[in-house]
N, C-alpha and C positions, 0 to 999 in steps of 0.2 A: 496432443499436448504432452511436454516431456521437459524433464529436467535438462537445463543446456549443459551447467559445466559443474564442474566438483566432483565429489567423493560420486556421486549419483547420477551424473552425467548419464544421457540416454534412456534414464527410466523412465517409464510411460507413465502419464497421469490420469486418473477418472474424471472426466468434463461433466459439470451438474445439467448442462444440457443450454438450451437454447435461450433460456431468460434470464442466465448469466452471462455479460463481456467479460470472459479472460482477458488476461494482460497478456498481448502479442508479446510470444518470445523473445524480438528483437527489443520491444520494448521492458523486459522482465531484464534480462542480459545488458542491455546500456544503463541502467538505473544501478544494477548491482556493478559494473564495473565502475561507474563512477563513483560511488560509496566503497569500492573494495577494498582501500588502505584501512577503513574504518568496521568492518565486516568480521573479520577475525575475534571470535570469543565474545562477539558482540549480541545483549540481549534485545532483542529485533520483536516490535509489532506489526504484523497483517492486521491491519483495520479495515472493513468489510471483506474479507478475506478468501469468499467464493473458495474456489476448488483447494485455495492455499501454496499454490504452484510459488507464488512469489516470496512468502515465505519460506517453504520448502527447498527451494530453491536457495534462499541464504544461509539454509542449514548445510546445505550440499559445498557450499564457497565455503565453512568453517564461523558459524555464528554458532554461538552457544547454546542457545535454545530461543523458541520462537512463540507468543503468545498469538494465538489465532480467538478474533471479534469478527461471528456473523451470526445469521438471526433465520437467514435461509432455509428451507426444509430441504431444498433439494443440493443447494451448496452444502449443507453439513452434511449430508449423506457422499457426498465426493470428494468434502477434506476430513471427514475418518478414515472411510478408504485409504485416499493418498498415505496420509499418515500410517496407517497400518501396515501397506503394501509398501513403504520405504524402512519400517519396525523403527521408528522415532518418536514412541508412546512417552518416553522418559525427558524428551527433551522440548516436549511440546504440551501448549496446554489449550485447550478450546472453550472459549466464553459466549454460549449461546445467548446473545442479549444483543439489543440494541447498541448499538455502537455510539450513537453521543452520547445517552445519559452515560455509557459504561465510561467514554475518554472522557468528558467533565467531571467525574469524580478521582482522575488520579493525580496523580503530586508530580512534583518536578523532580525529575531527573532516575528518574523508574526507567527508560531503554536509554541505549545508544543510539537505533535507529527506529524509527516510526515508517512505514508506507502506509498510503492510504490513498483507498480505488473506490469513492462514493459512485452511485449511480450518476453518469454525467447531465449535466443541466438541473440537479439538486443540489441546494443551500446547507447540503450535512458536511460539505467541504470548506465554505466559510466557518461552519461553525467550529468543525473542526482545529484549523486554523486562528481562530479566535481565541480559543483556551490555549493553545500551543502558544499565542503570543503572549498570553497572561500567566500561562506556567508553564513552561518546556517542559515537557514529559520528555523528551526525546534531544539527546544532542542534535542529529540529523533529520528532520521531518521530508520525506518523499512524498508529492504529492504528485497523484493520476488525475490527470483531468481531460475539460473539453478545451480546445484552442479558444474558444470562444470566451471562455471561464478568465477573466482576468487576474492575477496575481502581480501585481507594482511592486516592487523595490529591489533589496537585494537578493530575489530569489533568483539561481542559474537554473533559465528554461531550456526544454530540450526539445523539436518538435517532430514529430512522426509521422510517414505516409498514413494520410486519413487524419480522424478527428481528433487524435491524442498526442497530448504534452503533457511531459514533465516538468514538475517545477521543485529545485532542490535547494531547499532552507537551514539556516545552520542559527544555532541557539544565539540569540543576541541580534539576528537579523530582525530588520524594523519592515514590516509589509504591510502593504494595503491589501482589500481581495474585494471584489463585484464582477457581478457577471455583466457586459457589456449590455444594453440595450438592443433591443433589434432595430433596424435602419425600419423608420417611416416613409412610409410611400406619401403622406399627405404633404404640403405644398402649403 
């Protein structure tokens, strides 16, 4: 794992190990270049935020500082590292808490950019989504998900070899969100 492009381009990153999905580079790099007019000086949250790569990585493109939400033992022991091993103590902040009650308790219009990488096939991404419809915390909301995971209206989807899709929402967009059913074999 390693930062793609920026100021940091090439730096190697510490992986929390096996019971966390990193965000595949390709998919960490098509999310930030589609947000990248909006990226610059921009206050940016990693929400479940494992090793922090994708953050980290906003900070490397020119975002001003990056609040990192995870709860993990072994993800926080990989995004202090990272963070320390890139010396971006001053521009980063880490909130070991639970991530929805942490994002249902903030106000509207606190980032620019929001990303957010729930465990896929869990309801922390509606929920997520939910308060983001009721109060934009975030101009741009970035959502990692499963293909499976539906997102209705004006969200621009993005889809990746294997299970993962993006889905990028912009403050004022109207969306639905459920996860599809599974196909019944009964008759």
């Amino acid at each position: 794992m390693r930062i793609i492009k920026g100021k940091y381009a090439g730096r190697s990153l510490t992986s929390p190990g096996k019971k966390v999905r990193p965000t595949p580079e390709a998919v960490r790099d098509r999310a930030l270049e589609i947000i990248g007019d909006q990226l610059e000086g921009a206050r940016v949250l990693d929400l479940f935020a494992g090793s922090g790569a994708v953050g980290l990585e906003a900070l490397s493109r020119g975002a001003r500082y990056v609040d990192f939400v995870e709860n993990g033992g072994a993800a926080l022991h990989s995004l202090k590292a990272n963070i320390a091993g890139l010396r971006e103590s001053r521009r980063t902040r880490i909130y070991k808490r639970d991530a929805i009650p942490w994002v249902e308790a903030l106000e509207e219009g606190g980032y620019e950019i929001a990303y957010v990488d729930p465990p896929y096939g869990s309801r922390k991404l509606d929920r997520v989504l939910a308060h983001w419809l009721a109060v934009p915390f975030s101009g741009v909301l970035v959502l990692e998900h499963d293909k499976e995971h539906v997102i209705d209206g004006k969200a621009k989807q993005y889809d990746f070899e294997g299970p993962t899709r993006l889905s990028i929402l912009r403050a004022g967009d109207q969306v639905r969100s459920d996860i599809r059913p599974a196909q019944s074999t009964e008759r």
